[in-house]
Biopython code that builds the backbone (N, CA, C, O; Angstrom):
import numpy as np
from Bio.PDB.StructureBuilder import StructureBuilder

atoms = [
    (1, "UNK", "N", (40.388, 69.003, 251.475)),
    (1, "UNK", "CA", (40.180, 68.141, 250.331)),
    (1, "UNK", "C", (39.306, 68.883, 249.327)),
    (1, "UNK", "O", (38.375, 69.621, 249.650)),
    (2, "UNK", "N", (39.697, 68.616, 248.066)),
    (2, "UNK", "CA", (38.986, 69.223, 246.787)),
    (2, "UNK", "C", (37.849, 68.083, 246.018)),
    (2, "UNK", "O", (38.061, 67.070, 245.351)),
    (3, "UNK", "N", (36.893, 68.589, 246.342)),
    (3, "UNK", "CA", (35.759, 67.660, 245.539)),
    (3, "UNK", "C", (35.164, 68.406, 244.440)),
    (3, "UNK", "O", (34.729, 69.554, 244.529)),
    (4, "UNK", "N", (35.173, 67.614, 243.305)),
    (4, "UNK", "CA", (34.655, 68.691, 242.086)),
    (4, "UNK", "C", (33.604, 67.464, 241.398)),
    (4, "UNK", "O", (33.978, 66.470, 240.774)),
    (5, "UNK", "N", (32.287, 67.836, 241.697)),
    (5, "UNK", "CA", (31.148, 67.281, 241.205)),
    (5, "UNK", "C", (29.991, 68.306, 240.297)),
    (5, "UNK", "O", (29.599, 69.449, 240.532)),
    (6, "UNK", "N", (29.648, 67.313, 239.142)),
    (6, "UNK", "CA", (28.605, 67.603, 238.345)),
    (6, "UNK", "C", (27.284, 67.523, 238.593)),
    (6, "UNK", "O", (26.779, 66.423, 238.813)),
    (7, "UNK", "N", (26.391, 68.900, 238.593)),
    (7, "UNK", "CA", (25.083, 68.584, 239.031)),
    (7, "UNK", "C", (23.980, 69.219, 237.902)),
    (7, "UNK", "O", (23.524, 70.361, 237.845)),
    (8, "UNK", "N", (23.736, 68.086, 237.055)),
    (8, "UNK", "CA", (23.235, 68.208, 235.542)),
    (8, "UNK", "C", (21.563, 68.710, 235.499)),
    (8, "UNK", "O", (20.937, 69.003, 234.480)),
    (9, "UNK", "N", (20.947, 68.718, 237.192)),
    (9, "UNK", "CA", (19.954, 69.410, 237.326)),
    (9, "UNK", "C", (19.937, 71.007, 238.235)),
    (9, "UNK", "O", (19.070, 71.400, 239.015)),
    (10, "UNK", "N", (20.922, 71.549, 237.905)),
    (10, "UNK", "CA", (21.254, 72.625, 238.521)),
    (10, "UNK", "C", (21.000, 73.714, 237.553)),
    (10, "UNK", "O", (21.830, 73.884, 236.660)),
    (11, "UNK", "N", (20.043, 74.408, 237.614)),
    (11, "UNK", "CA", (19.491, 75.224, 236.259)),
    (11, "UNK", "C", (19.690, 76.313, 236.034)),
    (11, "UNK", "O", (19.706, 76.894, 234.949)),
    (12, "UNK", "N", (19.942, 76.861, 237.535)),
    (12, "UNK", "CA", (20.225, 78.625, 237.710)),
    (12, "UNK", "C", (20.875, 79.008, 238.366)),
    (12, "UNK", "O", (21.609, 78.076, 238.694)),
    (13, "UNK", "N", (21.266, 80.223, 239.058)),
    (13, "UNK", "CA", (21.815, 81.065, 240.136)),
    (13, "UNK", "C", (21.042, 80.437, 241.440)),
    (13, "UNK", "O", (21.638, 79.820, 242.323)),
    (14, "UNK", "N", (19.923, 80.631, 241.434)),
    (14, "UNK", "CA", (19.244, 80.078, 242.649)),
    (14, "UNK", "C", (19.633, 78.950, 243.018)),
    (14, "UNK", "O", (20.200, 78.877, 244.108)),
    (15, "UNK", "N", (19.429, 77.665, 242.162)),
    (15, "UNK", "CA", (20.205, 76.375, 242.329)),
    (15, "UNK", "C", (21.582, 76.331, 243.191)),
    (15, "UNK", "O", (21.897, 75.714, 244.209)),
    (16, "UNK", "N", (22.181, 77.132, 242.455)),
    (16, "UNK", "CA", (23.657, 77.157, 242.553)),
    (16, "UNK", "C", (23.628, 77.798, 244.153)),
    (16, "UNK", "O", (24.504, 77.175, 244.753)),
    (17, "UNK", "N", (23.125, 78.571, 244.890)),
    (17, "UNK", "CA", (22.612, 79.623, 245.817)),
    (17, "UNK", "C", (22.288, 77.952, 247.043)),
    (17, "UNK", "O", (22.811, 77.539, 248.077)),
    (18, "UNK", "N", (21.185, 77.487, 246.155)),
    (18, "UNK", "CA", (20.862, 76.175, 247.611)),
    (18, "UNK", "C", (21.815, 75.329, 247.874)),
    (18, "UNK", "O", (22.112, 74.844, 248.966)),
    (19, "UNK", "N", (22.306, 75.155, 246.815)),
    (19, "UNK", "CA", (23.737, 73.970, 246.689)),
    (19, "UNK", "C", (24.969, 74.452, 247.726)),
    (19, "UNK", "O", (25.584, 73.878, 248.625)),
    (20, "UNK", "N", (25.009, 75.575, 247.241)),
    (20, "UNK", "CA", (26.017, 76.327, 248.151)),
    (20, "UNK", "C", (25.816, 76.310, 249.801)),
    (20, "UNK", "O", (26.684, 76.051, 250.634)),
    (21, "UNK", "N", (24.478, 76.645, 250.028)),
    (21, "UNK", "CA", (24.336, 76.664, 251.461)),
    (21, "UNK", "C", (24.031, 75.379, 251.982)),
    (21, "UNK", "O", (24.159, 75.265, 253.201)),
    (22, "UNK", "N", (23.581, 74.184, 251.210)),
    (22, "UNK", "CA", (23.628, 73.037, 251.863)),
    (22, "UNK", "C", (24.874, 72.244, 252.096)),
    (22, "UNK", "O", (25.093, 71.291, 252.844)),
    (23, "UNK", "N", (25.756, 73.001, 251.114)),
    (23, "UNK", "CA", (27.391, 72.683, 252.068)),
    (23, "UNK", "C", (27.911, 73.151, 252.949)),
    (23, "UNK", "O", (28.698, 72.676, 253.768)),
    (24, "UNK", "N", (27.337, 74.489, 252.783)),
    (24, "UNK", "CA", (27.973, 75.556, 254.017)),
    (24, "UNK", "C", (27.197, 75.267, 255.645)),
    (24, "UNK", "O", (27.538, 75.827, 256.687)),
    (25, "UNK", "N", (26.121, 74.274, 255.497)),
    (25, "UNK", "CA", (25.311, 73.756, 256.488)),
    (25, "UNK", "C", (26.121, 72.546, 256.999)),
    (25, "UNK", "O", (25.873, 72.103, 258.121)),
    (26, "UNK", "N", (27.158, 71.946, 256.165)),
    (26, "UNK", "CA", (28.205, 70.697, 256.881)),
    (26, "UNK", "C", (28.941, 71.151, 257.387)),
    (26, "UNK", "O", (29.144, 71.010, 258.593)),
    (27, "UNK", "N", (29.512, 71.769, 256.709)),
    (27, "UNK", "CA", (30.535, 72.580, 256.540)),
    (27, "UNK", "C", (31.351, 74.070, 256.465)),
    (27, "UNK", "O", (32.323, 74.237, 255.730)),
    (28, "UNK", "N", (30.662, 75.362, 257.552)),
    (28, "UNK", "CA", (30.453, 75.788, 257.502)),
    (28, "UNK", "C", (32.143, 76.852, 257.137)),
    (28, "UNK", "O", (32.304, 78.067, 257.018)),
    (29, "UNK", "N", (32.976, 75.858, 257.073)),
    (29, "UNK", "CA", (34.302, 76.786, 256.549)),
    (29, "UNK", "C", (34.739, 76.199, 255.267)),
    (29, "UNK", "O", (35.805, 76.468, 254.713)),
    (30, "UNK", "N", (33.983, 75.505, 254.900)),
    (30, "UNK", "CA", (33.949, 75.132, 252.938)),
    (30, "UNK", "C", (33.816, 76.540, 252.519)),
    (30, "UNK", "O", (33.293, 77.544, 253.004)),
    (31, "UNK", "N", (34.693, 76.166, 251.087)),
    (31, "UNK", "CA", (34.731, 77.009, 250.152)),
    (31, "UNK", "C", (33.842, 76.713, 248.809)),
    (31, "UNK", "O", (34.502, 76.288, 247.860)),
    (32, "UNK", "N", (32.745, 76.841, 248.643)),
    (32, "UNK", "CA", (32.129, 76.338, 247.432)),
    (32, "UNK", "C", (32.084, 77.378, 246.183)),
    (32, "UNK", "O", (32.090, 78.609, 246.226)),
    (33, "UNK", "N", (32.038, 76.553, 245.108)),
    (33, "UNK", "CA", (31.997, 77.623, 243.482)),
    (33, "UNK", "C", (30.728, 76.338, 242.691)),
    (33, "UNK", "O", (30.816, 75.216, 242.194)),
    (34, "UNK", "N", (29.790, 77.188, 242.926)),
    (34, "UNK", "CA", (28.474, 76.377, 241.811)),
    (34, "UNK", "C", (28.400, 77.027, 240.876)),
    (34, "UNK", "O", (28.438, 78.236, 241.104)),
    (35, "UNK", "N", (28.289, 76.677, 239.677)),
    (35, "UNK", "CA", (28.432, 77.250, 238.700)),
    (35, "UNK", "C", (27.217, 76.663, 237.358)),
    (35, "UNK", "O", (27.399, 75.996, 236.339)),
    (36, "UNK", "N", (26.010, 77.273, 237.954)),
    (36, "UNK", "CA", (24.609, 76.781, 236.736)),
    (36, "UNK", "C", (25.530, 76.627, 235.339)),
    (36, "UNK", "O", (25.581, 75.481, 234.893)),
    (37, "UNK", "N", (26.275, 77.687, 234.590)),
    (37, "UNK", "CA", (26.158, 77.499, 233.318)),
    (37, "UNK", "C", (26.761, 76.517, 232.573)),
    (37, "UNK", "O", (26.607, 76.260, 231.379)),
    (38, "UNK", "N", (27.718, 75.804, 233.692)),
    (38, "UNK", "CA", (28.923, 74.719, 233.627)),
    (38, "UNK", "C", (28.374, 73.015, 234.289)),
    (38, "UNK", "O", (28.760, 71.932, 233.848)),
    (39, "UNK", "N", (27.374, 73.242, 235.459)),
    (39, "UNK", "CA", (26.435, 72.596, 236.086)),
    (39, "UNK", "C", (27.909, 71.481, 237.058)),
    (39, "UNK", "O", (27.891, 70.300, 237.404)),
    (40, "UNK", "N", (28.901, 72.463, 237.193)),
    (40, "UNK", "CA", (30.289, 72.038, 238.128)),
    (40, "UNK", "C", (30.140, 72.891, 239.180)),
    (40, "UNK", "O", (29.932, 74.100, 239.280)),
    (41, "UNK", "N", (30.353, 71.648, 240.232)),
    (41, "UNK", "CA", (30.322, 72.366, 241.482)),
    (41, "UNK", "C", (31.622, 72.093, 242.531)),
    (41, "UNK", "O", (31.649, 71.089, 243.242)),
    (42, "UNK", "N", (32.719, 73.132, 242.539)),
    (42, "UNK", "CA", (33.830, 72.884, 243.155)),
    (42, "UNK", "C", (34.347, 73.066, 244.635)),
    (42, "UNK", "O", (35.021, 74.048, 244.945)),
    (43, "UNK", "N", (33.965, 71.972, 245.635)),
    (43, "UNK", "CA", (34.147, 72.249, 246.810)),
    (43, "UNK", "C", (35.290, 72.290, 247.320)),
    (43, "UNK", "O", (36.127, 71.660, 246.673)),
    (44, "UNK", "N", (35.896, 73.116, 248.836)),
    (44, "UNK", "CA", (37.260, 72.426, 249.472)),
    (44, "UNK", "C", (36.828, 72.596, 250.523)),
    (44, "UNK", "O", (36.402, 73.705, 250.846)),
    (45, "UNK", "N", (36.811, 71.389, 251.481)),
    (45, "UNK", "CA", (36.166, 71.029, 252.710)),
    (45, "UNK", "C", (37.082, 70.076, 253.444)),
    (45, "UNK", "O", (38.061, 69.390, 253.151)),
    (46, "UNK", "N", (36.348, 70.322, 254.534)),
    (46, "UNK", "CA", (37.327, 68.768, 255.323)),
    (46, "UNK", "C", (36.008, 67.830, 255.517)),
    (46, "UNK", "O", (36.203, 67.015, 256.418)),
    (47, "UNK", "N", (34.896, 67.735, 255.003)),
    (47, "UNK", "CA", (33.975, 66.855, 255.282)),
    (47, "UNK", "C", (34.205, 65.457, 253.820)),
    (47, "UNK", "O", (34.542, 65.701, 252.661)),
    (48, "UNK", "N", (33.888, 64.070, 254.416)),
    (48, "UNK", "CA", (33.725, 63.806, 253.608)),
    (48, "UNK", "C", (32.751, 64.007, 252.167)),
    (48, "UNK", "O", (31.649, 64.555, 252.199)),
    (49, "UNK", "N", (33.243, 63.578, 251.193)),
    (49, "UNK", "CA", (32.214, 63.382, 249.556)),
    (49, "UNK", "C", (30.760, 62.931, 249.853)),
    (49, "UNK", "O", (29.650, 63.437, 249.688)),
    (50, "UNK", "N", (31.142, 61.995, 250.261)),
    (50, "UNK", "CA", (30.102, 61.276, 250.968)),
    (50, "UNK", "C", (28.944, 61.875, 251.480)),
    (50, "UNK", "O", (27.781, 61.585, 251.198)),
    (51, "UNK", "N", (29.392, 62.824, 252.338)),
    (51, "UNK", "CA", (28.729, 63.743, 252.981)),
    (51, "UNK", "C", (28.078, 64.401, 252.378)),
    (51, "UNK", "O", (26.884, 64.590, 252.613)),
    (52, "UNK", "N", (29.015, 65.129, 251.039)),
    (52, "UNK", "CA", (28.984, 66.231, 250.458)),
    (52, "UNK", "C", (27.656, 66.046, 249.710)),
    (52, "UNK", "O", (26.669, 66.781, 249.680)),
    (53, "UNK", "N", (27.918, 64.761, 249.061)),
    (53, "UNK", "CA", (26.960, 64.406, 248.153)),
    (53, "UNK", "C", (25.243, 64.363, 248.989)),
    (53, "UNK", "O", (24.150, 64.834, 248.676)),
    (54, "UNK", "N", (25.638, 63.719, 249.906)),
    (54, "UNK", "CA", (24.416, 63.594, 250.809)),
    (54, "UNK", "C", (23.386, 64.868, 251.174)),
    (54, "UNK", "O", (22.165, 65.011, 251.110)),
    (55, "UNK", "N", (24.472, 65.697, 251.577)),
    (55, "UNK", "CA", (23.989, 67.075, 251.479)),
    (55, "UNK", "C", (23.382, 67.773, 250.297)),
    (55, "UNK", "O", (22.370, 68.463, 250.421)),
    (56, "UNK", "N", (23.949, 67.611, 249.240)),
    (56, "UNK", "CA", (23.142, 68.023, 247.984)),
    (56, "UNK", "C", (21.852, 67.662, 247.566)),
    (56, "UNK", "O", (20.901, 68.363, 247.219)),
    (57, "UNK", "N", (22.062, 65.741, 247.715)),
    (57, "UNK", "CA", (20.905, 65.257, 247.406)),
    (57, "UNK", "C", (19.776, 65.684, 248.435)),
    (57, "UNK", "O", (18.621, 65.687, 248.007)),
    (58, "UNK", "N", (19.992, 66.023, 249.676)),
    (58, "UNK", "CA", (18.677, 66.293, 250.656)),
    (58, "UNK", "C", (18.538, 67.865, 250.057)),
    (58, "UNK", "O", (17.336, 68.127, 250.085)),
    (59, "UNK", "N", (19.183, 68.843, 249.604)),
    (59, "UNK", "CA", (18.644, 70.059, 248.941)),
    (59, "UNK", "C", (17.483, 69.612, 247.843)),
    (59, "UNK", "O", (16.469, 70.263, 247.594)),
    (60, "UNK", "N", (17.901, 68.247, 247.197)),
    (60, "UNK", "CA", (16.981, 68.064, 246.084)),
    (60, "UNK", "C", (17.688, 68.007, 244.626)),
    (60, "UNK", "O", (17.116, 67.784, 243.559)),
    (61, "UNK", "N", (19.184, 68.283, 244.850)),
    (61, "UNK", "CA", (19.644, 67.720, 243.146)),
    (61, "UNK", "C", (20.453, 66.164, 243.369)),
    (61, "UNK", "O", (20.784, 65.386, 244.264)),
    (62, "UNK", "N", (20.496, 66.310, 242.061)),
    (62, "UNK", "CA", (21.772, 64.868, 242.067)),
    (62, "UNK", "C", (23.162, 64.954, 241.089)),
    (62, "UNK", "O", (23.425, 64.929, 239.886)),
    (63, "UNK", "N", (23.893, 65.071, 242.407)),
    (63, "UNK", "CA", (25.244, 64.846, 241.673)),
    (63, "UNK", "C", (25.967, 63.949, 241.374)),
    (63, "UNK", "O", (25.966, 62.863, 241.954)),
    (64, "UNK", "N", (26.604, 64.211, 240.552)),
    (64, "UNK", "CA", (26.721, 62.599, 239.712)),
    (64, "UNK", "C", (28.408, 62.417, 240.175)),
    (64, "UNK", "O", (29.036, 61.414, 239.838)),
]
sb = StructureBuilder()
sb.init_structure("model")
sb.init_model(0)
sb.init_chain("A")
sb.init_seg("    ")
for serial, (resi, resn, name, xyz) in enumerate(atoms, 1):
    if name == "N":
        sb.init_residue(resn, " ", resi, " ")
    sb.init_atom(name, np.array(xyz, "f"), 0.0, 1.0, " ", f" {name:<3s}", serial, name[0])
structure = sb.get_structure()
């Protein structure tokens, strides 16, 4: 499944760097693309959104 969420406090490379590994921590055969300058973050996972989102927010952003 393809989840494509906006994370409007995602500021840098680094951001994009935690985001990434707090999916790759569900999900460790996700494919993630964070992208600070776009603040789009394009997952393909078999975990739920739900999840996904959950996971982000415990890194510390919020995706909308």
């Amino acid at each position: 499944m393809t989840i494509q969420l906006q994370v409007p406090d995602m500021a840098c490379d680094a951001c994009a760097k935690t985001i990434t590994q707090a999916v790759l921590v569900l999900d460790s055969q996700a494919s993630v693309k964070a992208d600070s300058q776009t603040k789009q973050v394009t997952i393909e996972t078999q975990a739920s959104e739900s999840s996904v989102r959950k996971a982000i927010t415990a890194a510390g952003y919020n995706p909308v």
